[in-house]
LUMPAVEX-798510 format. One record per residue: x, y, z of N, C-alpha, C, O, CB in turn; residue in one letter. Coordinates in steps of 0.1 Angstrom, whole numbers, padded with zeros to 4 digits, always signed. Glycine has a CB too. Layout:
XYZXYZXYZXYZXYZA ...
// end
This chain:
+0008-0012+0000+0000+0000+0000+0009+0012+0000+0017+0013+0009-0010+0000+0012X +0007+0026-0012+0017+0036-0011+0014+0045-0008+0004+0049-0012+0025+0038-0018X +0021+0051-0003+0016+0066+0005+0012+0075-0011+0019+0072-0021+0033+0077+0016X +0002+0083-0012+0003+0094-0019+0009+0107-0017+0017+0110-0008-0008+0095-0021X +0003+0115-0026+0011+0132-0023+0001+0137-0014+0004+0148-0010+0013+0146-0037X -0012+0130-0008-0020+0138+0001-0012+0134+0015-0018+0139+0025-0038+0133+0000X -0001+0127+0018+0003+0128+0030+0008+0137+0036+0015+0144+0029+0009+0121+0031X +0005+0140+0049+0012+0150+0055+0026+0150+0050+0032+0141+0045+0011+0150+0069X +0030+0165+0051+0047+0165+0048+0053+0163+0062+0046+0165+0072+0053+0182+0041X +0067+0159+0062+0071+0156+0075+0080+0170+0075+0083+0178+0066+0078+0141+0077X +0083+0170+0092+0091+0179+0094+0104+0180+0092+0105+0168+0088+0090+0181+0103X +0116+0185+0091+0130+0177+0087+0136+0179+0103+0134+0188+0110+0142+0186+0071X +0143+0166+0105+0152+0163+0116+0158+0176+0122+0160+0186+0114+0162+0153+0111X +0161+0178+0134+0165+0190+0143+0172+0180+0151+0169+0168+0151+0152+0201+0151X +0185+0191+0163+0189+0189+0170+0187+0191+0185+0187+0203+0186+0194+0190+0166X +0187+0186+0195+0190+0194+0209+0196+0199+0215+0203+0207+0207+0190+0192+0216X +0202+0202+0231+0208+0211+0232+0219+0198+0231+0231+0203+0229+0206+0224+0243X +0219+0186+0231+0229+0180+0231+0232+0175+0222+0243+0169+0222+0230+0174+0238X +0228+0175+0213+0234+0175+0193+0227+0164+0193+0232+0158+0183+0255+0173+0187X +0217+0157+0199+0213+0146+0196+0199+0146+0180+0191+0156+0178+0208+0141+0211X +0200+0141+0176+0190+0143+0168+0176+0138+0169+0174+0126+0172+0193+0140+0158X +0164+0147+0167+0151+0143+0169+0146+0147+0155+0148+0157+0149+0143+0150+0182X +0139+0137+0152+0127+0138+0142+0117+0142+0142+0109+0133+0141+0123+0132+0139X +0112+0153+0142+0095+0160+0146+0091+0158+0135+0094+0164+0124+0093+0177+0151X +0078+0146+0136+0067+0144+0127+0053+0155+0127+0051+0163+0136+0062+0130+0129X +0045+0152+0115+0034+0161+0115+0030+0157+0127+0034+0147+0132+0023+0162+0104X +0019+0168+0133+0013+0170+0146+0000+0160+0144-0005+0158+0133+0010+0187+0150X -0004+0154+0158-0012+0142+0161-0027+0148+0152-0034+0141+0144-0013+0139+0182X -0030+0163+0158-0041+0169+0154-0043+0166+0135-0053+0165+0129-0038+0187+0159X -0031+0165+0129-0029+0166+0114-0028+0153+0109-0029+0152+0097-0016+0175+0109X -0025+0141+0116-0019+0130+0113-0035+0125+0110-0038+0120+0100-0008+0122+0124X -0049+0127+0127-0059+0119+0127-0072+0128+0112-0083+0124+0108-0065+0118+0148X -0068+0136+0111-0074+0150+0101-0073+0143+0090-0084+0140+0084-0066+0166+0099X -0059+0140+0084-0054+0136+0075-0062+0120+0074-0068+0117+0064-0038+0138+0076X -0061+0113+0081-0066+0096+0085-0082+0098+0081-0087+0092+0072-0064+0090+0106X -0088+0106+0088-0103+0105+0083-0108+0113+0072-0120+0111+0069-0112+0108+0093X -0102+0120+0067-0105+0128+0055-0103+0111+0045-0112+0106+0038-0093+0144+0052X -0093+0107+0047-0089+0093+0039-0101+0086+0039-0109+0086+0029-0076+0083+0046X -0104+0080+0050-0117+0074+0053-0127+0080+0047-0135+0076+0039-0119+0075+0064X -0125+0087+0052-0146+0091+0045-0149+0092+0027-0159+0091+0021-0152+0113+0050X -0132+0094+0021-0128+0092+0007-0131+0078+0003-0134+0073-0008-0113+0095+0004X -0130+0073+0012-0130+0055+0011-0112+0054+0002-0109+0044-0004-0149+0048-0004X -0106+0062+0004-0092+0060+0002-0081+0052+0012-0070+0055+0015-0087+0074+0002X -0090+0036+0018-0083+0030+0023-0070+0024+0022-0065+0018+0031-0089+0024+0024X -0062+0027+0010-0047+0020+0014-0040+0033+0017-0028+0033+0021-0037+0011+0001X -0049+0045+0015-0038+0056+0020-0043+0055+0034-0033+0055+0042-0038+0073+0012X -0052+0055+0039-0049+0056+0056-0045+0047+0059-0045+0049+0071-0059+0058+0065X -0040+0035+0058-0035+0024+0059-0022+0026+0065-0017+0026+0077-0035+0018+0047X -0017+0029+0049-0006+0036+0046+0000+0044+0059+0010+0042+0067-0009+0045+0035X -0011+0056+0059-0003+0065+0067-0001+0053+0084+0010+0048+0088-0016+0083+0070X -0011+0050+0089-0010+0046+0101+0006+0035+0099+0015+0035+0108-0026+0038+0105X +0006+0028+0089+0019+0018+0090+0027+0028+0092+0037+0025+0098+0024+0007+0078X +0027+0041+0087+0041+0049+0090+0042+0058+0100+0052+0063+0104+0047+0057+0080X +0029+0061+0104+0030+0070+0118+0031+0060+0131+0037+0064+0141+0014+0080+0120X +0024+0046+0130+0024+0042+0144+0030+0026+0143+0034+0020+0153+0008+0044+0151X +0030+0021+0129+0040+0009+0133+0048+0004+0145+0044-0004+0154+0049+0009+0125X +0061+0010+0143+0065+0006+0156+0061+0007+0163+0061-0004+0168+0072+0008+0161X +0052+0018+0175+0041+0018+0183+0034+0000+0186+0036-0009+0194+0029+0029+0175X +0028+0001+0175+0021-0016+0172+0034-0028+0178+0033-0038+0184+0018-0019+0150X +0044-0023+0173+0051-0037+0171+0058-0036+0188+0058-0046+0195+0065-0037+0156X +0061-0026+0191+0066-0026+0207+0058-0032+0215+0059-0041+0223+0067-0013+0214X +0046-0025+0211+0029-0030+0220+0032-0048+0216+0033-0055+0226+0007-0020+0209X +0032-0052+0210+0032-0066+0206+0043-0072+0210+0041-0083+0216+0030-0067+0193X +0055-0066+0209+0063-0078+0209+0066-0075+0227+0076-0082+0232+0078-0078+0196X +0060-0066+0236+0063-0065+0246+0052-0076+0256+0054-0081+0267+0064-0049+0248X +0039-0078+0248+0032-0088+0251+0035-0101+0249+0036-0110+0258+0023-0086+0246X +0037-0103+0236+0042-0120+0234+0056-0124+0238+0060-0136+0239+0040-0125+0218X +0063-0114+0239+0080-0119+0240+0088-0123+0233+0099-0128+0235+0082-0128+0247X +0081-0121+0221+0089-0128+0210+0089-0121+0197+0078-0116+0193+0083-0143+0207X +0097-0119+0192+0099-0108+0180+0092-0108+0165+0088-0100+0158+0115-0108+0177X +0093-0124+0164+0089-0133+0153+0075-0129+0153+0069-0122+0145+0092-0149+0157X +0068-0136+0168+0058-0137+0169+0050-0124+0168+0039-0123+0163+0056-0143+0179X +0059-0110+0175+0052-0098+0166+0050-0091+0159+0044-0080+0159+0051-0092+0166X +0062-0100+0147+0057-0093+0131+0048-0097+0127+0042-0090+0119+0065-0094+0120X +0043-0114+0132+0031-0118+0130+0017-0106+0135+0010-0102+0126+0031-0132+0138X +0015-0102+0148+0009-0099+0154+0003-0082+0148-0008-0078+0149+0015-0102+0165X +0019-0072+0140+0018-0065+0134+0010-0067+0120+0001-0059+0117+0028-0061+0135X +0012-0072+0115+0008-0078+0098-0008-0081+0103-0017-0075+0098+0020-0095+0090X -0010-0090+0111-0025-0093+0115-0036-0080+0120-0048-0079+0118-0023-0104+0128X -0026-0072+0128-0031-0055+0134-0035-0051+0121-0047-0052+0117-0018-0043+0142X -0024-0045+0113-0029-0041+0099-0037-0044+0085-0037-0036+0075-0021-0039+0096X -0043-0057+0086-0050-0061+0079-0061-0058+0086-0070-0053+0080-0049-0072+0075X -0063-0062+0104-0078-0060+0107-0082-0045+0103-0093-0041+0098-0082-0062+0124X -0072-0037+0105-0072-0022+0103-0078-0020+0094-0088-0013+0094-0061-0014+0102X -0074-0027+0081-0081-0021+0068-0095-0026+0065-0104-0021+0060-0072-0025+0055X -0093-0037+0070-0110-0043+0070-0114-0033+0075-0118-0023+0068-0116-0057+0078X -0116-0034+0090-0124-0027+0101-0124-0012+0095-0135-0011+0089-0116-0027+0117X -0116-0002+0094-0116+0013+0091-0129+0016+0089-0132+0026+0096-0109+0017+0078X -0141+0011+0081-0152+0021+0071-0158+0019+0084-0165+0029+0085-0161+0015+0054X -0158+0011+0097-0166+0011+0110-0164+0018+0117-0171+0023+0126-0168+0001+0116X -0150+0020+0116-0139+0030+0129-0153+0040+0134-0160+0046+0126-0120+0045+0120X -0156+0041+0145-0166+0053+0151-0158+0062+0154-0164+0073+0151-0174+0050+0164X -0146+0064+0159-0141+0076+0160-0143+0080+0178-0141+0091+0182-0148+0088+0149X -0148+0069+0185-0150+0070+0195-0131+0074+0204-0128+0078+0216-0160+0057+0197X -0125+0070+0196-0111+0068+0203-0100+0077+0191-0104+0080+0180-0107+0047+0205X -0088+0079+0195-0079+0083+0183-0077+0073+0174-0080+0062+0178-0066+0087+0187X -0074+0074+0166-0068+0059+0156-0056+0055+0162-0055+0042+0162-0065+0063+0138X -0048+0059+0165-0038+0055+0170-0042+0048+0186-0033+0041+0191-0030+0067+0169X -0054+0049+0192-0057+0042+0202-0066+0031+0200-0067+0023+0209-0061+0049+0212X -0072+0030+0189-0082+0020+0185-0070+0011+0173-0073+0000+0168-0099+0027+0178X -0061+0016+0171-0047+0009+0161-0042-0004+0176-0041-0016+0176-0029+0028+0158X -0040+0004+0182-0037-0003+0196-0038-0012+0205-0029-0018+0210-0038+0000+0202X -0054-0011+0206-0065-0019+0210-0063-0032+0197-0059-0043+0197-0083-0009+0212X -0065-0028+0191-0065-0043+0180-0053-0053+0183-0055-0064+0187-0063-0039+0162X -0040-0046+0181-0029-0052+0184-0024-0060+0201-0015-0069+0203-0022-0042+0180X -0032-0051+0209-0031-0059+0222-0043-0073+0221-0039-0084+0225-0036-0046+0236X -0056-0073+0216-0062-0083+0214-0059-0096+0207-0063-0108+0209-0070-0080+0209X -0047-0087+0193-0044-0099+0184-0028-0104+0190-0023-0114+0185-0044-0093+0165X -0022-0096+0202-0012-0099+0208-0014-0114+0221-0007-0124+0223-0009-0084+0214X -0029-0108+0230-0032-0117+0236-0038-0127+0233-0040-0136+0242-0035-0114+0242X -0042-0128+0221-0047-0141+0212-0035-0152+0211-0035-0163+0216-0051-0135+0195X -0026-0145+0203-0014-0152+0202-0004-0160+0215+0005-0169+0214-0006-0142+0197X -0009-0151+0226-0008-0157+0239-0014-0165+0244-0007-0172+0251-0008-0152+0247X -0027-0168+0244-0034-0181+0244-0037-0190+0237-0044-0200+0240-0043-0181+0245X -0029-0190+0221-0029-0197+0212-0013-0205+0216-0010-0216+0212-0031-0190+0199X -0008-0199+0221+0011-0204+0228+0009-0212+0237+0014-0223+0237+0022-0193+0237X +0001-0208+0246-0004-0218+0258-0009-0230+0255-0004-0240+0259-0014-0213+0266X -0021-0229+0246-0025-0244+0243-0018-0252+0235-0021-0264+0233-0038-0245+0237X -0010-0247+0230-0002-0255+0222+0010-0262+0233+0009-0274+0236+0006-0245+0210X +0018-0256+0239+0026-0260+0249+0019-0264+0260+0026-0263+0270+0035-0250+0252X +0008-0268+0263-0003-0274+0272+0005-0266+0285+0009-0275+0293-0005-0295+0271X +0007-0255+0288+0004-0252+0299+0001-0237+0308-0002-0230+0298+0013-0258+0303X +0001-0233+0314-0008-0222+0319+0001-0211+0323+0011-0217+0329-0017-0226+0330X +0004-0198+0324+0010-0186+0332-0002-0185+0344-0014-0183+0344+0013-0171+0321X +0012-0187+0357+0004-0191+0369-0002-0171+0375+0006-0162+0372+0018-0203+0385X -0013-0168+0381-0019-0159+0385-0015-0155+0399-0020-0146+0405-0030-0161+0383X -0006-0165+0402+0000-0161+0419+0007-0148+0424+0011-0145+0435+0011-0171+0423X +0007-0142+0411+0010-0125+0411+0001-0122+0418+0004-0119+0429+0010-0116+0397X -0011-0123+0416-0019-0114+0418-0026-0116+0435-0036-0109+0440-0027-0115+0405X -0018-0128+0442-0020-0124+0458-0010-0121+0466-0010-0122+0478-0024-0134+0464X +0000-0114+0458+0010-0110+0465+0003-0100+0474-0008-0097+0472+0022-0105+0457X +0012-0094+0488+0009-0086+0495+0009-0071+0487+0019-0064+0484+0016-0088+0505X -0005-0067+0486-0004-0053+0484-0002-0038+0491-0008-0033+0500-0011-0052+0481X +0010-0033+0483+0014-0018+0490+0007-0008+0482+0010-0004+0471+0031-0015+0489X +0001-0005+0488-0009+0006+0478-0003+0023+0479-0008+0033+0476-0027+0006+0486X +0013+0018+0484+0022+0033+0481+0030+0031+0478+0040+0038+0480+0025+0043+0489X +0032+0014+0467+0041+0016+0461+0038+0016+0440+0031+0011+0432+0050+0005+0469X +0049+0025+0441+0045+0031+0424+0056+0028+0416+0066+0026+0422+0043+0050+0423X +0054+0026+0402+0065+0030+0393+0061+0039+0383+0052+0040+0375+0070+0020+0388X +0072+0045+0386+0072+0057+0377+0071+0056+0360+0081+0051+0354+0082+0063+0380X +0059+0062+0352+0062+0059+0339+0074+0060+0333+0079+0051+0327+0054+0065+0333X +0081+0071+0335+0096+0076+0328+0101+0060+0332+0104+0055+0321+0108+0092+0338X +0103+0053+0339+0107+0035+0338+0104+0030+0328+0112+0021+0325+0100+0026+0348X +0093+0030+0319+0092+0022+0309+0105+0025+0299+0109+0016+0291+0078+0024+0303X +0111+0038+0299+0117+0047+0290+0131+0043+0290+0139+0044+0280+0115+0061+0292X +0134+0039+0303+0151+0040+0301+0157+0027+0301+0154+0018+0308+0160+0047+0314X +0166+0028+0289+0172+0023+0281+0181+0009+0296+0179-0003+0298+0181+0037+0271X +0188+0015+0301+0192+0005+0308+0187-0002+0320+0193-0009+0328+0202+0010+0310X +0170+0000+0321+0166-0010+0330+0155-0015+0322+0147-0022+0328+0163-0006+0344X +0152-0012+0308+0139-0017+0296+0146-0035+0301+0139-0042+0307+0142-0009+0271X +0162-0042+0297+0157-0058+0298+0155-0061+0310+0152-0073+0312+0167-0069+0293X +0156-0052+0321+0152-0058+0333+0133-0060+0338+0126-0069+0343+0162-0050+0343X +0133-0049+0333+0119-0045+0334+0109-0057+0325+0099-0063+0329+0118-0027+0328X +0114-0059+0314+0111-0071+0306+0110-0084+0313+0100-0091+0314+0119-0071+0296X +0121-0088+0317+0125-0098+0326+0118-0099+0334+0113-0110+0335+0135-0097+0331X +0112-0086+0346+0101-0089+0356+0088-0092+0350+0081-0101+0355+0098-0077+0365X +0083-0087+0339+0069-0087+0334+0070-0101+0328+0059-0104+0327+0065-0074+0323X +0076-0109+0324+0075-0123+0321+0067-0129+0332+0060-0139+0331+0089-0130+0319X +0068-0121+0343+0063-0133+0356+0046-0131+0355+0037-0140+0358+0071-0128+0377X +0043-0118+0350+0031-0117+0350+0020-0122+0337+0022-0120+0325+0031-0105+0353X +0009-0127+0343+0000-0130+0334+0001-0122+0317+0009-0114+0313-0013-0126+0343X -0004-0125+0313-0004-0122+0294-0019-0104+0298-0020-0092+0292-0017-0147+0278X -0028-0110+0308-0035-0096+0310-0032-0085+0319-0034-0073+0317-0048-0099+0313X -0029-0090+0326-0020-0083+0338-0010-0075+0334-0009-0064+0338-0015-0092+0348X +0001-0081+0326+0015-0074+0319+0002-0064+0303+0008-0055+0298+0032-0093+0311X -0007-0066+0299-0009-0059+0290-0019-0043+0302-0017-0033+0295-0018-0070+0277X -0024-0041+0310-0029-0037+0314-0017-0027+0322-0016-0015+0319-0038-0046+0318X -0011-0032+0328+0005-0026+0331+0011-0018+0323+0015-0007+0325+0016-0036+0333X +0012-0023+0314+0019-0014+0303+0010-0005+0292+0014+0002+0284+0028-0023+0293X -0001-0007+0294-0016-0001+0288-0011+0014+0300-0006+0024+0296-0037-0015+0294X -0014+0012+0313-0015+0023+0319-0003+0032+0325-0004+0042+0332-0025+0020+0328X +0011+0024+0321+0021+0034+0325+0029+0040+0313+0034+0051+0310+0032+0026+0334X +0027+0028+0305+0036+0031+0288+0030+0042+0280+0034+0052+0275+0035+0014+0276X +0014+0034+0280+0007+0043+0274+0003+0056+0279+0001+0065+0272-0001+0038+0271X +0002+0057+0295-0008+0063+0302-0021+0066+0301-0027+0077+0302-0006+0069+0304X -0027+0052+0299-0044+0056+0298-0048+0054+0307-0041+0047+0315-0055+0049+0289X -0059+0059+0312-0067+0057+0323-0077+0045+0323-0083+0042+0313-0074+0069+0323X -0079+0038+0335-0081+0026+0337-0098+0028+0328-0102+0017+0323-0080+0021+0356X -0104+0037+0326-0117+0037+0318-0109+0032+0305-0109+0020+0303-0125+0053+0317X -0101+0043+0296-0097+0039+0283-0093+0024+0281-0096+0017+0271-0086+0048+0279X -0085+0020+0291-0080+0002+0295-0092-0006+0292-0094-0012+0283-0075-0003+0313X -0099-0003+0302-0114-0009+0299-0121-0014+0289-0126-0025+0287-0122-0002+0302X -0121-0001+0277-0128+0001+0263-0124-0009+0258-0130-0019+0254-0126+0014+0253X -0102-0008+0260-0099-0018+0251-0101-0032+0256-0104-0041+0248-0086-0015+0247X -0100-0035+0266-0097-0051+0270-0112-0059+0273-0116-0071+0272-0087-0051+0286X -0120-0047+0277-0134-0054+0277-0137-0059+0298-0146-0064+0304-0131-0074+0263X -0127-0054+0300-0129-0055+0315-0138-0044+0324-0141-0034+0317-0116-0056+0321X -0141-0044+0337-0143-0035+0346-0132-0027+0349-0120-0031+0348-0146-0041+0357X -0134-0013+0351-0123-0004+0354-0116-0008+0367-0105-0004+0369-0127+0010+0354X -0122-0014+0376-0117-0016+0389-0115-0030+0394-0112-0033+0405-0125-0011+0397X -0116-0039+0381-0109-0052+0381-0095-0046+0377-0086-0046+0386-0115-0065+0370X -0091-0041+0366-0081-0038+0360-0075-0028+0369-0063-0030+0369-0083-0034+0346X -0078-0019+0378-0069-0012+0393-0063-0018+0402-0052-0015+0407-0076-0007+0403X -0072-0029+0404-0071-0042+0409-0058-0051+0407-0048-0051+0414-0081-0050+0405X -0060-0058+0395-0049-0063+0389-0032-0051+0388-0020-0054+0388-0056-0067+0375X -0037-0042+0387-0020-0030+0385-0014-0029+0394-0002-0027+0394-0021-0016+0383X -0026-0029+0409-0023-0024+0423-0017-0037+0427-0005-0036+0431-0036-0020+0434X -0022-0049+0427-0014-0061+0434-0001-0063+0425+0009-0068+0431-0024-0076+0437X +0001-0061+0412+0013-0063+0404+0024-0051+0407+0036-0055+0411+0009-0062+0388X +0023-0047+0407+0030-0031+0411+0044-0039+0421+0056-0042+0417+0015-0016+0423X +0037-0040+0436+0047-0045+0443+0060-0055+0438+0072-0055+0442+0039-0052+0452X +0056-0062+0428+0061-0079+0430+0070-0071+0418+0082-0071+0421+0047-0098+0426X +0067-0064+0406+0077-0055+0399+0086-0049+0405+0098-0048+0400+0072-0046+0393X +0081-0043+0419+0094-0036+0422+0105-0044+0427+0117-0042+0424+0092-0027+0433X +0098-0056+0436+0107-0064+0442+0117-0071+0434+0129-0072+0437+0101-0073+0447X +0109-0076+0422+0120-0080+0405+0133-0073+0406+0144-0078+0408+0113-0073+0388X +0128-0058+0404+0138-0055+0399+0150-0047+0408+0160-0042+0404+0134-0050+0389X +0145-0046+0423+0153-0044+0433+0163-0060+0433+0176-0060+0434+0142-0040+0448X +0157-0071+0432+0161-0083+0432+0178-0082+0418+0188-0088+0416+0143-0092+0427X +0171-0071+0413+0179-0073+0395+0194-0060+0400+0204-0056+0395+0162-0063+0375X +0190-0057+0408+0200-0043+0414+0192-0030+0405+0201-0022+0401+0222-0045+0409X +0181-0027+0402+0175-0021+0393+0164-0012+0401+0154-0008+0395+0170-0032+0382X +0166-0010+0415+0156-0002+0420+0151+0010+0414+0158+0018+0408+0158+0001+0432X +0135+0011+0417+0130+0022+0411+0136+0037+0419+0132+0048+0415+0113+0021+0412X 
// end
């Protein structure tokens, strides 16, 4: 699917104050403008399009941070982006595209996680979720971000459930609010509080365990 000339133009690469280079893309407001003007054209491979190049990797992190496996989330990406193009002419617009892009890929992520399980006949145990809860202990989103505790942080979230680790990283990575979690996963907002609040602890302990304290 190829981008046309109706795509936004991108911005050209800039520096900071530390010579690092950043890429500033068109603005979120112009990207979802641009996406449904497509849509309502019924110009489906160009919004397609655009979304494989505005939020791909988005998708593929979200995925391969669920299944664990890299393989398994190019699968999981390629599967996101076909439902995308089906689904689009329904999109309600109730959500950004980039958050209903999202939602698909965590469904077709945790699919792939229960399709692993029955194959390897066996279960990811839920004993996370009676650990003792500290309901003042937090991690900070900027944690998802840095570079030198991302394999450790990985490393702890293996221990947790396939819903539990998506719900975790739904509300620190992403920062949605346990309502938006909800929309996507199909749960109660205060099951899913639930589940973050008793996980939270047993994360920190990981990675205090890893010399990686928060």
């Amino acid at each position: 699917m190829s981008a046309t000339s109706e795509e936004p133009a991108r911005t050209p690469a800039t520096s900071d104050a530390l010579g690092r280079t950043i890429v500033v893309g068109p603005s979120v407001g112009l990207i979802e403008e641009t996406l449904r003007e497509a849509v309502a054209s019924g110009d489906l491979q160009h919004a397609v399009s655009i979304l494989m190049r505005e939020y791909g990797d988005a998708v593929f992190t979200r995925a391969r941070r669920l299944v664990m496996d890299r393989h398994l989330a190019k699968d999981v990406l390629q599967q996101t982006f076909l439902e995308a193009y089906r689904d689009l002419r329904s999109f309600g617009g109730r959500s950004s595209f980039k958050s209903w892009l999202l939602g698909i890929a965590t469904h077709r992520a945790l699919d792939v996680v229960r399709q692993r399980r029955r194959e390897e006949t066996r279960t990811v145990s839920d004993q996370i979720l009676l650990a003792t809860t500290d309901e003042s202990a937090t991690i900070e989103p900027a944690l998802m971000d840095q570079p030198l505790r991302l394999r450790a942080l990985e490393e702890c979230l293996r221990a947790l459930s396939s819903e539990v680790r998506a719900a975790v990283l739904m509300r620190f990575q992403e920062g949605m609010s346990y309502e938006e979690i909800a929309r996507v996963s199909g749960d109660k907002p205060g099951t899913l509080h639930a589940r973050v609040t008793r996980s939270l602890p047993v994360l920190r302990r990981c990675l205090e365990e890893k010399g990686m304290s928060p």
